[in-house]
Every structure is written in C-alpha cells, then in structure tokens.
N, C-alpha and C positions, 0 to 999 in steps of 0.2 A: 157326187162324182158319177158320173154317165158310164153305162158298161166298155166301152168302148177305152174311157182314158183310164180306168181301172185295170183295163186286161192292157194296155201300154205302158202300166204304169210296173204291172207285177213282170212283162216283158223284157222292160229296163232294166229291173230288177235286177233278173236273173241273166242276162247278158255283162251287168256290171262285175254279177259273183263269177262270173267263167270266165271274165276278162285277164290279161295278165299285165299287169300294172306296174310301173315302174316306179319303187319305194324309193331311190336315190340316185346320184351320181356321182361316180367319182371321178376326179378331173385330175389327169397327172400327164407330165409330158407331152404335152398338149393334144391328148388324145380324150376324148371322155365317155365312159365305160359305165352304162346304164345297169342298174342293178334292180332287178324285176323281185317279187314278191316271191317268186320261185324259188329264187336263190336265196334269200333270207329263208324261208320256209326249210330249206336243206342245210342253212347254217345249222337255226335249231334241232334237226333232225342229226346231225353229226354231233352235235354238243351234248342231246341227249346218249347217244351211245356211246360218244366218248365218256363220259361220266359214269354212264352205267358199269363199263368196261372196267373202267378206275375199281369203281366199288365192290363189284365181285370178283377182282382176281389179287388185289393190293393184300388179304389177308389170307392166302390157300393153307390149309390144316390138312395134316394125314387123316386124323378123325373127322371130316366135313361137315358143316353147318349144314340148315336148309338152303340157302342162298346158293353155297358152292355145290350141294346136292343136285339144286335143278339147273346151276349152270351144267356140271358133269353129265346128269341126263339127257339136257340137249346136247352136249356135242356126243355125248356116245347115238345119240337116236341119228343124228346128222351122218355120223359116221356110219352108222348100218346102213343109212338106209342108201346113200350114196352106194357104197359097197356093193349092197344086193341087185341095184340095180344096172351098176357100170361098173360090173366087176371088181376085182383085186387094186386096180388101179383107181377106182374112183376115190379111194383116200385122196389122189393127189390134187384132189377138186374139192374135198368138203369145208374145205375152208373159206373158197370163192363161194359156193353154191350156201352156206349158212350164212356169210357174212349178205349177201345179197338177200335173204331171206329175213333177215331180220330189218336189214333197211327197208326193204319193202312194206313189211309189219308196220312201225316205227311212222313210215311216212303216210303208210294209209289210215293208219290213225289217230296222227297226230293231230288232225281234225276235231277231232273229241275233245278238245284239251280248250276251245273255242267257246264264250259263255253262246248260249243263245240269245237270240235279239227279237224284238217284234215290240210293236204297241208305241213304234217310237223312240223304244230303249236301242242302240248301236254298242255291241262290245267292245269293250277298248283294247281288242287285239282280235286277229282272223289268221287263223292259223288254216290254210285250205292244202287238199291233199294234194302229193306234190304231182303226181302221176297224171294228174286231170291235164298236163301242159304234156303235150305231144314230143318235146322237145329232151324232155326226161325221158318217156317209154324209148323214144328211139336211141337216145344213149343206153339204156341200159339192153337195151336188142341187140344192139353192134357189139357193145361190151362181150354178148354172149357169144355168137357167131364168131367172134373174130377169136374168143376162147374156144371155138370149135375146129378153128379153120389150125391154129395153132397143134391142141391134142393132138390131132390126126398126122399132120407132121412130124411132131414128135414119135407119136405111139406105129404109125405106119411108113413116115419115111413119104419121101415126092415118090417115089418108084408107086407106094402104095397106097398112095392118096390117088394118083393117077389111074392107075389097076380099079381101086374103088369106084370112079367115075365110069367106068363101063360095066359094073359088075352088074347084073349076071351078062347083061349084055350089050354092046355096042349101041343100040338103039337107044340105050336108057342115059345115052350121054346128055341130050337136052334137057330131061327131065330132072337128074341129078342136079346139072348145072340150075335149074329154076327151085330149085330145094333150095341154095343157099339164097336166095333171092327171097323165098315166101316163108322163111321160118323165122326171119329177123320182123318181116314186117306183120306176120302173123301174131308173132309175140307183144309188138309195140301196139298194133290196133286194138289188140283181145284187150289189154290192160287196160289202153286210155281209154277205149267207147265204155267198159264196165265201170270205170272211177267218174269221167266226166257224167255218166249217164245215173249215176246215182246220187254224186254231187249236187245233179239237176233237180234232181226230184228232191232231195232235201232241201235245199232254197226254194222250191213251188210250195213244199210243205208250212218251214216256217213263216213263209208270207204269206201263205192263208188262213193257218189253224195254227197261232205260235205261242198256244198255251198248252197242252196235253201232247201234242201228237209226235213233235219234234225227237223229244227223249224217247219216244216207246219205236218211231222208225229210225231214229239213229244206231237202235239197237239192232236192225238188220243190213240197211245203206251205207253205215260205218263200221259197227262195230261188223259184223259177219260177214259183208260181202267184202270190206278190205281184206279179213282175212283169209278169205278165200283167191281172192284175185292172186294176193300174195303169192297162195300154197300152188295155185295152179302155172303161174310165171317158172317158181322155184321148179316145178315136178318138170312144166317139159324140158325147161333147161336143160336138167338133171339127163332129159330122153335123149336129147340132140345131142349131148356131148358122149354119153353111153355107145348112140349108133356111131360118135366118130372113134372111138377106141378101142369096141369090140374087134 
C-alpha cells in the first residue's frame, strides 16, 4: 500500500471514529425517530448510575461500611465545597452541581470500558465518549445557564436581576447581557474541542502503534483528561451560578 492510501486510509478511519452514527430506528405513528449511538452511549451511562445509586443507598447503616463511607464523603466534599464557594445557599445546588459531575465522570470514561482493536481484531462493542457530539456539551451548557438565569430570580428578584445588569454601571449593560451569551457557549466548546480532541488522538494512536501504546496513553486521553474536563465543567458551573446568587 502506497503512502498516500495508507494516510486515506488511517483518515477514514478516524472520521468513521468521530462520526455519529445512527444504531437504529424506531418507527411508531408514523413518525420515525433515528436513534444515534449517542443516545444508546447515555442509555448505558444512566443504567450504570442508576445501579450504582441502587447499590449504595438500598442498605445505609448508623455504623457505615466503606462503600456508604465514600458515598458520605463525596457528598459531604460536594457539599463544602459548593458552600464555600456560593455561599450559605449553595446547598441548594449541590445536588444539581454532584449529580452533573458524576455524569460527566461516568460518561467521560465510559470509554475505557471498550476492548481495544488493531491488527484486524474489531471489538464487539464501542462505547465512545458521549461529550465528543457537540449536541450533548450544549445541552448540558443550557442546562446550566438556564439554572443560572433561574437562581438569580429566585435569590435577587427581576427588580434585582435587572439592578445586576447595570451594576456597577450603565455601560456595562451590553457586556453583561454577552456574558449570558459566552459562558453557555464557553462551557459547551471548552468540553467538546478537549474530549473530541483527545478521542482523536486516541484513534491515530490505536491505528498506528495498537499494541503497547493505546493502554499507557489512555491512561492520560481517558483516564485523566476525562477527569479533568469533568472537574473543570463542574468548578465553573459551580462560579456562574455563585456570581448569580451572591
């Protein structure tokens, strides 16, 4: 094979891995509702924390195991740390702001869970991260914003959302107003360019070198940078809704 359909060939490749492909349809009332590999990808991801969920709270003990131990640590950590950073009232968030944090976890690397493939071998199942589809980062943007645009109602009132809009001063009305604009779509890009863009280089990897290399950089492109993306999604959340409540 000639360099040229070699590098078409690993090209294909990895446009095939980013593609988002449509695993079935269902046909009812004579509408037919294509169901993408996304959406199965986030079945799995709901069924595993639904289960998880089952399993650590189905037996809770005054004296607690380890299992109930490190569930109770994350939510006391969840809860400080919410707290410390959006006040008194941030409790009334840590339930959105951990449960979206954990999905996030969960889906970034539910990847890992994928045999590896090369030499010919194709695993009989691809489990790909769900965040890499643009279509997710911006639901869960809106999701947040629109939990921002909410708080702020709540916690200041229209009287005091509006007052907010020119604070400190009149001038700063356009700018404010472009805040709610670029902090949805900041959230949605930062995630999907950091998951698609690692996802990438894990597919160039196993198609070139897909005996050694695959495991030891999944260990950074999956395993650490998911969770980092995760922690960094979860933290400014956590900021934008703080500055709407303060």
């Amino acid at each position: 094979m000639s360099a040229p359909e070699h590098a078409m060939s690993i090209s294909e490749k990895i446009t095939e891995g980013i593609g988002i492909k449509t695993v079935f349809t269902i046909h009812a009332f004579g509408y037919s509702v294509p169901i993408s590999d996304t959406v199965v990808s986030t079945w799995i991801v709901m069924a595993i924390l639904i289960a998880a969920s089952i399993i650590l709270t189905r037996k809770f003990r005054e004296i607690p195991k380890k299992p109930q131990l490190l569930l109770e640590a994350f939510i006391g950590f969840i809860n400080d740390f919410v707290t410390q950073t959006a006040g008194h009232h941030g409790k009334d968030f840590a339930a959105f702001l951990g449960t979206l944090f954990i999905f996030l976890i969960t889906a970034n690397l539910a990847p890992m869970l994928t045999p590896i493939g090369g030499f010919g071998f194709e695993p009989a199942f691809v489990i790909k991260p769900l965040t890499r589809d643009i279509n997710v980062t911006a639901a869960l943007a809106i999701t947040v914003i629109v939990t921002v645009f909410l708080s702020t109602f709540r916690y200041k009132g229209v009287k005091g959302f509006l007052k907010s809009l020119v604070s400190p001063s009149p001038v700063m009305l356009p700018f404010k107003l472009m805040e709610y604009a670029i902090k949805p779509l900041s959230l949605c890009l930062r995630l999907f360019g950091n998951i698609l863009g690692a996802f990438i280089i894990m597919k160039l990897i196993e198609i070139v070198a897909p005996i050694a290399f695959p495991p030891l950089a999944g260990l950074y492109f999956d395993l650490f940078d998911g969770l980092i993306q995760a922690v960094v999604f979860a933290f400014l959340s956590t900021i934008y809704i703080a500055e709407a409540i303060e």
